[in-house]
TORKOL-4160 file (C-alpha; in steps of 0.2 Angstrom, whole numbers, padded with zeros to 4 digits, m for minus):
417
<pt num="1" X="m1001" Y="0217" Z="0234"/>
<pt num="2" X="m1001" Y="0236" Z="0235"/>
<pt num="3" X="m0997" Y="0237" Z="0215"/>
<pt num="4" X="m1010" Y="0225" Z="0210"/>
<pt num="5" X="m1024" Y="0234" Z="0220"/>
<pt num="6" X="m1016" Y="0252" Z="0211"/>
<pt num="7" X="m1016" Y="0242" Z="0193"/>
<pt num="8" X="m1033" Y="0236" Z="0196"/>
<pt num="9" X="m1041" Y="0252" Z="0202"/>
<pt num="10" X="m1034" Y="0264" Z="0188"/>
<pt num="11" X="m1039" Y="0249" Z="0174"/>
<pt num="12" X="m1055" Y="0247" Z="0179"/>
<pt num="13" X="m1058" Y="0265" Z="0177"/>
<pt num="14" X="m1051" Y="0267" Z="0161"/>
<pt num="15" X="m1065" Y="0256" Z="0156"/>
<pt num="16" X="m1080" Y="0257" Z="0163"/>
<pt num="17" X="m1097" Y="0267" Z="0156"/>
<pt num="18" X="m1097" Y="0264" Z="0138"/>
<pt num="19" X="m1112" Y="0258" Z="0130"/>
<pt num="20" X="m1111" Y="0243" Z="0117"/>
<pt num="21" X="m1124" Y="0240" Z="0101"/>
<pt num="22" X="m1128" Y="0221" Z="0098"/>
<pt num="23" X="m1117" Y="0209" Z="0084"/>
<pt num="24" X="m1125" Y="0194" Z="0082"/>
<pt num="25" X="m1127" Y="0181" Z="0096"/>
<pt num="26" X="m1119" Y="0186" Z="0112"/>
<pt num="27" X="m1103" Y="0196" Z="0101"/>
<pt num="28" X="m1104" Y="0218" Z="0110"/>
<pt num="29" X="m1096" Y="0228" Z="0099"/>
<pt num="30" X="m1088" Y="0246" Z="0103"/>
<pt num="31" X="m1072" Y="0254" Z="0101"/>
<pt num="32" X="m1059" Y="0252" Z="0114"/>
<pt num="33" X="m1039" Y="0250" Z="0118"/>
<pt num="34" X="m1036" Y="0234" Z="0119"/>
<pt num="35" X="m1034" Y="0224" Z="0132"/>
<pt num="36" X="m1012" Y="0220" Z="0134"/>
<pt num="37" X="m1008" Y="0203" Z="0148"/>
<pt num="38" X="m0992" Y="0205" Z="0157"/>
<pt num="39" X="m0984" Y="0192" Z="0153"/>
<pt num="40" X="m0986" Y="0178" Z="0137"/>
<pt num="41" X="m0995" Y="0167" Z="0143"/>
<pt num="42" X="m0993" Y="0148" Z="0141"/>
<pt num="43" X="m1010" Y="0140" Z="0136"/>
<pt num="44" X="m1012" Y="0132" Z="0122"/>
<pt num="45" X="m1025" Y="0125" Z="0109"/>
<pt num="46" X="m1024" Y="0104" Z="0109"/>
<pt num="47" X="m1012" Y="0098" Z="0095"/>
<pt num="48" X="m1019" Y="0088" Z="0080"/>
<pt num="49" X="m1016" Y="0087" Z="0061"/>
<pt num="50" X="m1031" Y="0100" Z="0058"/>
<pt num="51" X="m1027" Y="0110" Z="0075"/>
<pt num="52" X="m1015" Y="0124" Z="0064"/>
<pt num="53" X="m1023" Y="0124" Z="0046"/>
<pt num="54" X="m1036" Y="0135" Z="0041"/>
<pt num="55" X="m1054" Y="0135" Z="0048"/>
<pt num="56" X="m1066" Y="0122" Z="0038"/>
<pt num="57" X="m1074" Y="0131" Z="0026"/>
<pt num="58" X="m1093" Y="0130" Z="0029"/>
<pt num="59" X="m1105" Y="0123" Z="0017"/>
<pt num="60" X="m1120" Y="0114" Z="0017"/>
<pt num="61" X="m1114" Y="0102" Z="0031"/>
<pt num="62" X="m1106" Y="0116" Z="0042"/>
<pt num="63" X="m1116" Y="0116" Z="0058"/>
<pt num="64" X="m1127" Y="0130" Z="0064"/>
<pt num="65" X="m1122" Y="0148" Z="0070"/>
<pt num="66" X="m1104" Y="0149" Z="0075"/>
<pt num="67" X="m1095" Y="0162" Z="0069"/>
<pt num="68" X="m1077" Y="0163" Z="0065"/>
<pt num="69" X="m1068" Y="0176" Z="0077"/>
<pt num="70" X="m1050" Y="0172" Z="0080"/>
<pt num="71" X="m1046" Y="0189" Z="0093"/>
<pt num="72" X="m1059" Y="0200" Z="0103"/>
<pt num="73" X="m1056" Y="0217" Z="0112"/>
<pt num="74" X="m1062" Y="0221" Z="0128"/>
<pt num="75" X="m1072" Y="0235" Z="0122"/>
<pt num="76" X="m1081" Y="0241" Z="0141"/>
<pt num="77" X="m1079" Y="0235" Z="0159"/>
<pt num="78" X="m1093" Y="0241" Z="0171"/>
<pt num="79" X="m1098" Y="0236" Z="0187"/>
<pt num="80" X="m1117" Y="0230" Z="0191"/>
<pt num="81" X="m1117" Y="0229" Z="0209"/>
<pt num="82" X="m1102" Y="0227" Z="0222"/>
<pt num="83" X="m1101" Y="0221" Z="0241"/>
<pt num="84" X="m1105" Y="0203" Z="0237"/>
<pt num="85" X="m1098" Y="0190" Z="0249"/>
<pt num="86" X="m1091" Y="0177" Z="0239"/>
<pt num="87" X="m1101" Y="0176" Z="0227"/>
<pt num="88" X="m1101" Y="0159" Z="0218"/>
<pt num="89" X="m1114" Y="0154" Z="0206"/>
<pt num="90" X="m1123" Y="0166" Z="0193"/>
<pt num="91" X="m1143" Y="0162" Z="0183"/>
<pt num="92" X="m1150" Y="0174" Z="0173"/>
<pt num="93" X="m1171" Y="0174" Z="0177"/>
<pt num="94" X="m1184" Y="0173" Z="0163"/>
<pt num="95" X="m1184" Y="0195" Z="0169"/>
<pt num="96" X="m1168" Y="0199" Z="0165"/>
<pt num="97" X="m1162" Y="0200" Z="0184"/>
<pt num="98" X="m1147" Y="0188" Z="0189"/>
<pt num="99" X="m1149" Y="0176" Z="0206"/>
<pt num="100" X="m1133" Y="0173" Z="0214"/>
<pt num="101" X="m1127" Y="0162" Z="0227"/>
<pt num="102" X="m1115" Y="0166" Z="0242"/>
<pt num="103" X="m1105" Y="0153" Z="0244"/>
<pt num="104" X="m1101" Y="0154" Z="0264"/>
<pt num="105" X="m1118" Y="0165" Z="0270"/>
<pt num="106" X="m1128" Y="0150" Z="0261"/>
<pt num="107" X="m1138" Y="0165" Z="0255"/>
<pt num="108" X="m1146" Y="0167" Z="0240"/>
<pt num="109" X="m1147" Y="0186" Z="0232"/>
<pt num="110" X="m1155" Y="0192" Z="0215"/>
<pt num="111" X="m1146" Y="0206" Z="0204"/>
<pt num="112" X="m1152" Y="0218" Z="0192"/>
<pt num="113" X="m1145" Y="0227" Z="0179"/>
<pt num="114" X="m1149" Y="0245" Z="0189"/>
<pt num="115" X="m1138" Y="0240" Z="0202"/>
<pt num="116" X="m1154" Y="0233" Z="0213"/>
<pt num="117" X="m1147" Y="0218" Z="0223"/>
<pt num="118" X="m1162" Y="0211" Z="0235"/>
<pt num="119" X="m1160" Y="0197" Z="0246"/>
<pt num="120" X="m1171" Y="0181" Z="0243"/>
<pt num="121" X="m1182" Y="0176" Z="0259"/>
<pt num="122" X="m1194" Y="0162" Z="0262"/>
<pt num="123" X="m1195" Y="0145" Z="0268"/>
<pt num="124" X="m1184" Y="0137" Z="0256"/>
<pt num="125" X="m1170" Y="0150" Z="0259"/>
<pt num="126" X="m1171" Y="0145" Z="0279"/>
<pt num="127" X="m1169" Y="0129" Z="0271"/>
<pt num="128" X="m1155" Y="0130" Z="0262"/>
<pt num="129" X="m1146" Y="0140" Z="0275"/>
<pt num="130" X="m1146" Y="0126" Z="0289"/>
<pt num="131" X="m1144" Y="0112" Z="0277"/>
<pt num="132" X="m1127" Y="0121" Z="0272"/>
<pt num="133" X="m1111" Y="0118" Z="0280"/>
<pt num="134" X="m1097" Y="0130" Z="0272"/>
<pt num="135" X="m1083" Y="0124" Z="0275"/>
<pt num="136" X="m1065" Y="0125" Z="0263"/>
<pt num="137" X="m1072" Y="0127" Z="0243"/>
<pt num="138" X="m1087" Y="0121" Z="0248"/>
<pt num="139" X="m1104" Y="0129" Z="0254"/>
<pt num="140" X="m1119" Y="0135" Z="0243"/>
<pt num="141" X="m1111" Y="0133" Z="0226"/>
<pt num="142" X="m1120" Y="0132" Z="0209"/>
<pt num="143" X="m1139" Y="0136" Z="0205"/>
<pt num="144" X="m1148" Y="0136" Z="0188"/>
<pt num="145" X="m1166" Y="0140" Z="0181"/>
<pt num="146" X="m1177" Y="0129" Z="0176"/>
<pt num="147" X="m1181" Y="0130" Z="0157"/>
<pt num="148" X="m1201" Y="0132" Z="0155"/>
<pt num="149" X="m1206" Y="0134" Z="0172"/>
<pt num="150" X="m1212" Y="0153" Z="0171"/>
<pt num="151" X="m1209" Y="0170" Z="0161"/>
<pt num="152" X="m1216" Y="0183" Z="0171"/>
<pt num="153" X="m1221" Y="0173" Z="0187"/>
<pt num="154" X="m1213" Y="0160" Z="0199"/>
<pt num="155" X="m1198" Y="0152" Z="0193"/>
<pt num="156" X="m1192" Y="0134" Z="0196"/>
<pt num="157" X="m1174" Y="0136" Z="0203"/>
<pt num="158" X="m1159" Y="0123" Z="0209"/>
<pt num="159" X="m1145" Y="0123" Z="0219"/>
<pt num="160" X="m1132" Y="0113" Z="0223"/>
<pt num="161" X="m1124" Y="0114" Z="0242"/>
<pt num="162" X="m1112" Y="0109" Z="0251"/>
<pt num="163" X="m1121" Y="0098" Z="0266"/>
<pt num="164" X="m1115" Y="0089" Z="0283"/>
<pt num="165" X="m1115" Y="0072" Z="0274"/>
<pt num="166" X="m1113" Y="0076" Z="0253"/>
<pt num="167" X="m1115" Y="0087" Z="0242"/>
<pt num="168" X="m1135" Y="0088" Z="0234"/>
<pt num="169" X="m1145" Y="0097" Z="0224"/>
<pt num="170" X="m1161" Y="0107" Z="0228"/>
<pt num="171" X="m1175" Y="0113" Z="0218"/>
<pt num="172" X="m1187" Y="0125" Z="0225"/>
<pt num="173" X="m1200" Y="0141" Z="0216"/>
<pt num="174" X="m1194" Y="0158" Z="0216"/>
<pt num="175" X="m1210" Y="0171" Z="0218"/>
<pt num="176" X="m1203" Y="0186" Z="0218"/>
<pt num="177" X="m1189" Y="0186" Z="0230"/>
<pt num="178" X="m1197" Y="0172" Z="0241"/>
<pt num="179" X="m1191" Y="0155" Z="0239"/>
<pt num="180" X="m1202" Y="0141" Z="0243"/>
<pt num="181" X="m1200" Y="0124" Z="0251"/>
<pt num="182" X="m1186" Y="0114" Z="0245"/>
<pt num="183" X="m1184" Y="0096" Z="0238"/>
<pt num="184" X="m1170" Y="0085" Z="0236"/>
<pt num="185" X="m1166" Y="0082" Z="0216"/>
<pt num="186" X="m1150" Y="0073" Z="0219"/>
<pt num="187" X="m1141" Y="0066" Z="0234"/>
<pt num="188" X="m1125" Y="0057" Z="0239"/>
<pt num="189" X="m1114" Y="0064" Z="0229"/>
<pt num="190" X="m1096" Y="0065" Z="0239"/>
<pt num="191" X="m1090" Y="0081" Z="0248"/>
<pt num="192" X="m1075" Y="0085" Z="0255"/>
<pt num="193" X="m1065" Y="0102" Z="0262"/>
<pt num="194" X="m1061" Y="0104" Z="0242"/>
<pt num="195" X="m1066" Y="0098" Z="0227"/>
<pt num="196" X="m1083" Y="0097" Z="0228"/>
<pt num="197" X="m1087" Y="0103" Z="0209"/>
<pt num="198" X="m1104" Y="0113" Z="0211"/>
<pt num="199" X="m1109" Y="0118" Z="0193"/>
<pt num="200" X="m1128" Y="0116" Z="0187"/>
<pt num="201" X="m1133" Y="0119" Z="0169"/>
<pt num="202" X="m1148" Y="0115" Z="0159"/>
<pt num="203" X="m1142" Y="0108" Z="0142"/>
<pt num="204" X="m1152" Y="0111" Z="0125"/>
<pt num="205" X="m1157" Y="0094" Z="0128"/>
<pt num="206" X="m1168" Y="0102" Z="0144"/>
<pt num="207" X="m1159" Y="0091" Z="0156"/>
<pt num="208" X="m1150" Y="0095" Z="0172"/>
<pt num="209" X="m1129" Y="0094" Z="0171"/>
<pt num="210" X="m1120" Y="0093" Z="0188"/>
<pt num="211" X="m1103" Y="0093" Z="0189"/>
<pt num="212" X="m1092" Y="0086" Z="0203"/>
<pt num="213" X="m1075" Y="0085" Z="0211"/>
<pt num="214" X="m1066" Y="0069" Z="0218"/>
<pt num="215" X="m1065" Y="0077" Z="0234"/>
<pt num="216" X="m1046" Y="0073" Z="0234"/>
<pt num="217" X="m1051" Y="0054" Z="0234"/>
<pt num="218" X="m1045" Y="0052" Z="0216"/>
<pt num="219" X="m1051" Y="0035" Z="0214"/>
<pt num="220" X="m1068" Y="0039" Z="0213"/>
<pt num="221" X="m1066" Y="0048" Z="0199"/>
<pt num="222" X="m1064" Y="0034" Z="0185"/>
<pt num="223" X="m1077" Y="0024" Z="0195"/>
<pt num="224" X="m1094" Y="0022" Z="0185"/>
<pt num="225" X="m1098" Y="0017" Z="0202"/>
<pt num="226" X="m1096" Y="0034" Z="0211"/>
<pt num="227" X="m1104" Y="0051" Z="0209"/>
<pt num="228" X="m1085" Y="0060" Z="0212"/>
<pt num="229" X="m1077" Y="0067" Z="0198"/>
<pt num="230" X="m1091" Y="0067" Z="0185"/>
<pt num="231" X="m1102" Y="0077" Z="0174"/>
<pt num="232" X="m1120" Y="0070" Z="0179"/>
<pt num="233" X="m1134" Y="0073" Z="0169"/>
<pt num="234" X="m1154" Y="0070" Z="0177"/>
<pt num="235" X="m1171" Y="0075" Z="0170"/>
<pt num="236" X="m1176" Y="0091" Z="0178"/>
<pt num="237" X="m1187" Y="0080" Z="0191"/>
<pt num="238" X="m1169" Y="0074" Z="0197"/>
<pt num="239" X="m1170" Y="0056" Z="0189"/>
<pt num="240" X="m1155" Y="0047" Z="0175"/>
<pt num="241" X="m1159" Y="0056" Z="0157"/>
<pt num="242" X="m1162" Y="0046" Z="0144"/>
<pt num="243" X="m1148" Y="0042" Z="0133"/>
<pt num="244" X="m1137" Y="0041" Z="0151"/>
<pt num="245" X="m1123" Y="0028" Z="0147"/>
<pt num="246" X="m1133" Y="0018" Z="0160"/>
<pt num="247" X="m1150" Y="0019" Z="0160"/>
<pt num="248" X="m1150" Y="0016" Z="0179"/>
<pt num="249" X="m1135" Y="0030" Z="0184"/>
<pt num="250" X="m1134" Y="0050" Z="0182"/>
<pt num="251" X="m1118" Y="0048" Z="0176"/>
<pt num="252" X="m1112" Y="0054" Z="0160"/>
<pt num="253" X="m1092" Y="0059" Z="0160"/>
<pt num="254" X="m1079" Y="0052" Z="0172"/>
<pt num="255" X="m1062" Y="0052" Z="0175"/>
<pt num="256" X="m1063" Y="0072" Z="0182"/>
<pt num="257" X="m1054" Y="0079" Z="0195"/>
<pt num="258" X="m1064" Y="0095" Z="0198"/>
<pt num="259" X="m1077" Y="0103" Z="0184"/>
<pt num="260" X="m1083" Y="0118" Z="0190"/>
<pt num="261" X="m1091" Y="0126" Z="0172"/>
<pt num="262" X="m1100" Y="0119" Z="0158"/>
<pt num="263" X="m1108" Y="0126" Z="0141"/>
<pt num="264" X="m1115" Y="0122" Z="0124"/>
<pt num="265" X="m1111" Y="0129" Z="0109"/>
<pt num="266" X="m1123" Y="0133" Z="0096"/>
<pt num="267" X="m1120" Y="0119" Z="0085"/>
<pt num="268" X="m1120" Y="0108" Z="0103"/>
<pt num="269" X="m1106" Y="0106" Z="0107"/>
<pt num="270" X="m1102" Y="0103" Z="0128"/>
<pt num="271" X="m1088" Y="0111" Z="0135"/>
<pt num="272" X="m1083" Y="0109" Z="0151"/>
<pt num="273" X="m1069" Y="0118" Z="0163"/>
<pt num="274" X="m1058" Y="0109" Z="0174"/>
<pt num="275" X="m1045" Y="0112" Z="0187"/>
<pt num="276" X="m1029" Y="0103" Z="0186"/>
<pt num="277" X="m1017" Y="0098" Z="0199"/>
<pt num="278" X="m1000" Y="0104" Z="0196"/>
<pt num="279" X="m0996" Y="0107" Z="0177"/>
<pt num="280" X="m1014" Y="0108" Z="0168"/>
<pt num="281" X="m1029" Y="0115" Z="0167"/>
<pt num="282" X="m1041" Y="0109" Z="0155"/>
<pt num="283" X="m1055" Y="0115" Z="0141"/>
<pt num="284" X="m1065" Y="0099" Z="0136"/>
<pt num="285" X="m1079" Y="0092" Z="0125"/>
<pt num="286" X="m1089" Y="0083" Z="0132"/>
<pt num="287" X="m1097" Y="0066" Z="0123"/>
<pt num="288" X="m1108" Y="0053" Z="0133"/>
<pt num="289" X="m1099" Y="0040" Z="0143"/>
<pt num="290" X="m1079" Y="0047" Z="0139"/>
<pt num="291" X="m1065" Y="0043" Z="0154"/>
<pt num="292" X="m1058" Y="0060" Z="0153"/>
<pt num="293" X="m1041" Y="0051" Z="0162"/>
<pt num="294" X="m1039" Y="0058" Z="0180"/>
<pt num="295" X="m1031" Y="0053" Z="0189"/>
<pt num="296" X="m1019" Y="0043" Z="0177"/>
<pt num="297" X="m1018" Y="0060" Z="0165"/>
<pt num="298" X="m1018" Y="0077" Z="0169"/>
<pt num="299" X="m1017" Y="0088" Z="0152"/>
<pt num="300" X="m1016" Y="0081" Z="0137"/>
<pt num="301" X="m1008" Y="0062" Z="0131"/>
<pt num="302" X="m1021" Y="0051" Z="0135"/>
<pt num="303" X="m1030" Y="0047" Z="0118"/>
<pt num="304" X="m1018" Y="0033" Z="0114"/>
<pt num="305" X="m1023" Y="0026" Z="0130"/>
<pt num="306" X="m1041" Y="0027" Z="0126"/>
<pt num="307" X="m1046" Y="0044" Z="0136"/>
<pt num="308" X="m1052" Y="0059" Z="0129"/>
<pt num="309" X="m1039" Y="0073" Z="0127"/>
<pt num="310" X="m1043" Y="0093" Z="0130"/>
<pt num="311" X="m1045" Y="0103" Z="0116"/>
<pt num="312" X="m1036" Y="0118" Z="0127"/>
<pt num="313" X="m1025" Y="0117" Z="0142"/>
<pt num="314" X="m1014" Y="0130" Z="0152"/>
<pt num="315" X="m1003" Y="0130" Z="0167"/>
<pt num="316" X="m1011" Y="0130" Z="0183"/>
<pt num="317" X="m1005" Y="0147" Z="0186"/>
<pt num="318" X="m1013" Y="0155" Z="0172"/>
<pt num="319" X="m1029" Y="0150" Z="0174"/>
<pt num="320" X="m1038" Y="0138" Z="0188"/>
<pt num="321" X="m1055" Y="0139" Z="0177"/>
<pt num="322" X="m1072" Y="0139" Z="0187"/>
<pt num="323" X="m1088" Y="0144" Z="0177"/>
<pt num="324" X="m1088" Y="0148" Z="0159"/>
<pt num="325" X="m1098" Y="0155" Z="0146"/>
<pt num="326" X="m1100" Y="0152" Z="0128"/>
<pt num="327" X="m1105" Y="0163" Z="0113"/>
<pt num="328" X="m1106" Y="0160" Z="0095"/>
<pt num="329" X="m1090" Y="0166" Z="0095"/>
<pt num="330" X="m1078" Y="0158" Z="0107"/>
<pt num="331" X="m1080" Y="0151" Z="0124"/>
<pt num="332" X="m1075" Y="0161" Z="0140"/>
<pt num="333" X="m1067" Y="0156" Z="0156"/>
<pt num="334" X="m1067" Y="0164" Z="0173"/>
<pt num="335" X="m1051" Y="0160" Z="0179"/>
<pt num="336" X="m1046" Y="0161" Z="0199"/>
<pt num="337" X="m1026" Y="0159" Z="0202"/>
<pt num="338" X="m1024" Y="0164" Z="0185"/>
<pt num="339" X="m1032" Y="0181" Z="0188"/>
<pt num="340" X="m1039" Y="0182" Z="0170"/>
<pt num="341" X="m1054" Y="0177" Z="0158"/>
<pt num="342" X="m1050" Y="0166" Z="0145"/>
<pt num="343" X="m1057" Y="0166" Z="0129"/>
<pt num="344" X="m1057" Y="0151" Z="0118"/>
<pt num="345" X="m1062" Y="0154" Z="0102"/>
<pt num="346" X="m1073" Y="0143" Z="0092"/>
<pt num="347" X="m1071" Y="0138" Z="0074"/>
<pt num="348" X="m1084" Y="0131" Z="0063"/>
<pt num="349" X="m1085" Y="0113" Z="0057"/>
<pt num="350" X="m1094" Y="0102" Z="0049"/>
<pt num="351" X="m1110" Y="0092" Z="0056"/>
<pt num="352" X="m1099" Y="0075" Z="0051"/>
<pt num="353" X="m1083" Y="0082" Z="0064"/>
<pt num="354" X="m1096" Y="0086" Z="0078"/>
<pt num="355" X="m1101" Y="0066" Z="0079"/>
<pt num="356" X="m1079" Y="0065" Z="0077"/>
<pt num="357" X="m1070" Y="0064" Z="0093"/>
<pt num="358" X="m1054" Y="0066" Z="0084"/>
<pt num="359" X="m1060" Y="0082" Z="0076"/>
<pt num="360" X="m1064" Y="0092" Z="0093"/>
<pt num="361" X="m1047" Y="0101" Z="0093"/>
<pt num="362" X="m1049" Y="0107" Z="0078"/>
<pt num="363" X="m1067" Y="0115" Z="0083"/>
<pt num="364" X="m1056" Y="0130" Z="0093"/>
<pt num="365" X="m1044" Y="0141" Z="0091"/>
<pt num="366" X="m1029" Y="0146" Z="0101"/>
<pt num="367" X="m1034" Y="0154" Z="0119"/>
<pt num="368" X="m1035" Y="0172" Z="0121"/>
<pt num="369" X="m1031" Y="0183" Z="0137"/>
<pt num="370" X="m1043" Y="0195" Z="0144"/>
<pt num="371" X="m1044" Y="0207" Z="0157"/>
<pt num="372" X="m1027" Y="0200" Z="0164"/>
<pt num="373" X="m1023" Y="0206" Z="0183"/>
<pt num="374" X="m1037" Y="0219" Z="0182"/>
<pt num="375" X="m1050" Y="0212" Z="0194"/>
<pt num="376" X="m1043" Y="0200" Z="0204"/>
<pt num="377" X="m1049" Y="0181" Z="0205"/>
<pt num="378" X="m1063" Y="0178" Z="0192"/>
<pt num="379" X="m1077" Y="0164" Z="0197"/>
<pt num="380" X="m1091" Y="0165" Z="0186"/>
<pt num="381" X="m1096" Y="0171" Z="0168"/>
<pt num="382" X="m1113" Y="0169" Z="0161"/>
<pt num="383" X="m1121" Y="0178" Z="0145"/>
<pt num="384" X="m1131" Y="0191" Z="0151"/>
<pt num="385" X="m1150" Y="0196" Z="0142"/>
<pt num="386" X="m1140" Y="0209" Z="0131"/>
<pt num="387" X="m1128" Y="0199" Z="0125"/>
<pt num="388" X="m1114" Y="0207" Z="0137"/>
<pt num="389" X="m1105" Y="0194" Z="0147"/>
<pt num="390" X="m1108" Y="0195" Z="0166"/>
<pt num="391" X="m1091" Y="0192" Z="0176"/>
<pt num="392" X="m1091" Y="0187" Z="0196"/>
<pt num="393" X="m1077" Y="0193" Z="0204"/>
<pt num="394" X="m1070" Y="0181" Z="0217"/>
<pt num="395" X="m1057" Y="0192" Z="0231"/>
<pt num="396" X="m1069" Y="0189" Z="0246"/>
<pt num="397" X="m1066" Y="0169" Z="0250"/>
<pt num="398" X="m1051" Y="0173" Z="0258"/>
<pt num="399" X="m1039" Y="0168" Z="0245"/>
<pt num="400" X="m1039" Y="0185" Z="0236"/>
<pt num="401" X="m1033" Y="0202" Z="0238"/>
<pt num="402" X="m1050" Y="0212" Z="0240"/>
<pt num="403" X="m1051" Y="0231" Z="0235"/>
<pt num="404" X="m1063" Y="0243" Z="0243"/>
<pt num="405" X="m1082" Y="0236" Z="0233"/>
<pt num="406" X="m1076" Y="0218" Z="0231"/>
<pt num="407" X="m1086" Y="0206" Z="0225"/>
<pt num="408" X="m1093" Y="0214" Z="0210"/>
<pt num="409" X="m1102" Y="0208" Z="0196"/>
<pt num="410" X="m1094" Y="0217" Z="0180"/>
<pt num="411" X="m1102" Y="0218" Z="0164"/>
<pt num="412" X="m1091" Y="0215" Z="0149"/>
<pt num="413" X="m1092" Y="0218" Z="0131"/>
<pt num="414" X="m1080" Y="0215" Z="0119"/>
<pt num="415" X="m1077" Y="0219" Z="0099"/>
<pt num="416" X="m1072" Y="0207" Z="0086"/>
<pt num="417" X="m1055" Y="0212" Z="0080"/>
């Protein structure tokens, strides 16, 4: 324990305070050593007959805005503010400044880019706080703005807790720092000491994605039936969206064991995180109404079968992905047990594969180490405002190793190589 605080301590200086210009969309580019993991790492990109030929060669039928970037460098590492306590979920506001939940105080905070970390107040935080019972993974997990609702002014927010009977969703306006009354969005959905899932995303559809856990009651997750071990997908008023697989249910994936991080892609696709039991993790795309296989698959094997594969898996002791980020460039995951974020790249393809399920491996590239060991347990990423990746460090919810200023938000840019 004492070398890995003394590895993380001197690389963490080594890195931090270099400013970044802008590359495109969400790619920082500087000069920098690059970033060296341990140990080879174990992951890799989902097999098919396209999966190790050359990238498709864009044309008139190429989808939109992805570039071609098969390595990055971590070009700067720099912290935004430390002392967090367990921080969890990660928004940007339409102001620049980030709101952040703390999973175990049930508090909310909003961080700025100076270093400015202000506690949010008001009736809907008291709200939140009593109506959160932290207990295990669970507690005040995700939370997501709400597209439209304000620039300059009040802010729709939501959250998703951990409650006495399930786990819901909340939304609320953010004034300021004040946080008024709350409404339920979406109830019922199973909680348990682990597992609970807890991500919330607006889609470019404008919808609300929530992604849950099967609580370690695997059989809810194939069950259309249950909202365990799904990706749901509501109107922002908390309603089924249209196009849902039933018109009548919020669900939209199945067959999950515990998604805690979803992203589009420029050209649309949906990737989704998720923490496997004992040999894989997992990178999928997401497509309306697909059984992703759990608990009869775990990894990848289950097309012939009539489940989607992952485009990307890794052994569970390189990477336990939560939240992830995607650019135009490659997709990151923060990674707990692993200790690392994960970068997937993406690779152009036509608009014909998107609609092509059997094409979706060949969409990425083979994964990508970053930041190995430095920082401890990684939760969340997001694209920050600038185009730098904002990273939540996770060493504070007692399954870390915490160093003096832990948790942290870093700020990461990296360089095409």
């Amino acid at each position: 324990m004492g070398h890995d605080r003394r590895g993380r301590g001197a690389r963490r200086r080594a890195v931090v305070g270099r400013a970044a210009p802008v590359l495109g969309l969400g790619l920082l580019v500087v000069g920098c050593s690059p970033d060296t993991p341990d140990a080879a790492p174990t992951s890799v990109a989902a097999p098919s007959p396209s999966a190790t030929s050359p990238a498709p060669t864009p044309d008139a039928a190429t989808a939109p805005a992805v570039q071609d970037v098969p390595t990055v460098t971590v070009a700067s590492v720099q912290d935004v503010v430390t002392g967090l306590d367990a921080p969890w979920g990660l928004a940007f506001l339409p102001d620049g400044r980030a709101l952040v939940t703390l999973r175990d105080a049930a508090r909310l905070v909003v961080a700025g880019a100076d270093g400015s970390l202000s506690d949010v107040t008001g009736p809907g935080a008291d709200e939140i706080a009593a109506a959160t019972v932290a207990r295990g993974e669970g507690g005040l997990l995700g939370v997501a703005v709400v597209p439209g609702t304000g620039s300059s002014g009040p802010v729709d927010v939501t959250v998703y807790l951990t409650s006495r009977d399930d786990n819901r969703v909340l939304r609320a306006t953010l004034d300021g720092t004040t946080l008024g009354p709350t409404r339920v969005l979406l109830d019922g959905i199973p909680n348990g000491t682990n597992h609970n899932g807890g991500r919330l995303a607006f889609g470019p559809d404008g919808h609300l994605y929530v992604t849950t856990g099967d609580t370690y009651t695997t059989r809810l997750a194939p069950d259309p039936g249950s909202l365990g071990g799904k990706v749901l997908r509501v109107t922002a008023d908390g309603a089924p969206a249209p196009g849902n697989p039933d018109p009548s249910s919020p669900v939209w994936t199945r067959g999950h064991r515990n998604v805690q991080g979803i992203g589009w892609a420029p050209d649309g696709r949906a990737f989704a995180a998720e923490f496997g039991q004992d040999t894989w993790d997992e990178l999928n795309v997401l497509r309306a109404g697909a059984d992703h296989g759990w608990p009869t698959v775990e990894g990848q094997g289950g097309a012939a079968q009539g489940y989607a594969d992952p485009v990307a898996v890794w052994a569970t002791s390189e990477a336990s992905p939560s939240g992830l980020a995607v650019t135009d460039e490659g997709v990151y995951l923060a990674g707990l047990r692993g200790r690392t974020l994960w970068r997937v790249p993406l690779r152009p393809v036509t608009a014909a594969a998107l609609d092509d399920p059997a094409a979706d491996a060949a969409g990425v590239g083979t994964p990508q180490p970053l930041l190995a060991g430095e920082h401890g347990r990684l939760r969340a990423v997001e694209v920050a405002p600038d185009g730098s990746l904002w990273v939540l460090t996770n060493n504070t919810d007692g399954r870390g190793d915490p160093v003096p200023g832990d948790d942290r938000i870093l700020r990461v840019t990296v360089r095409a190589d």
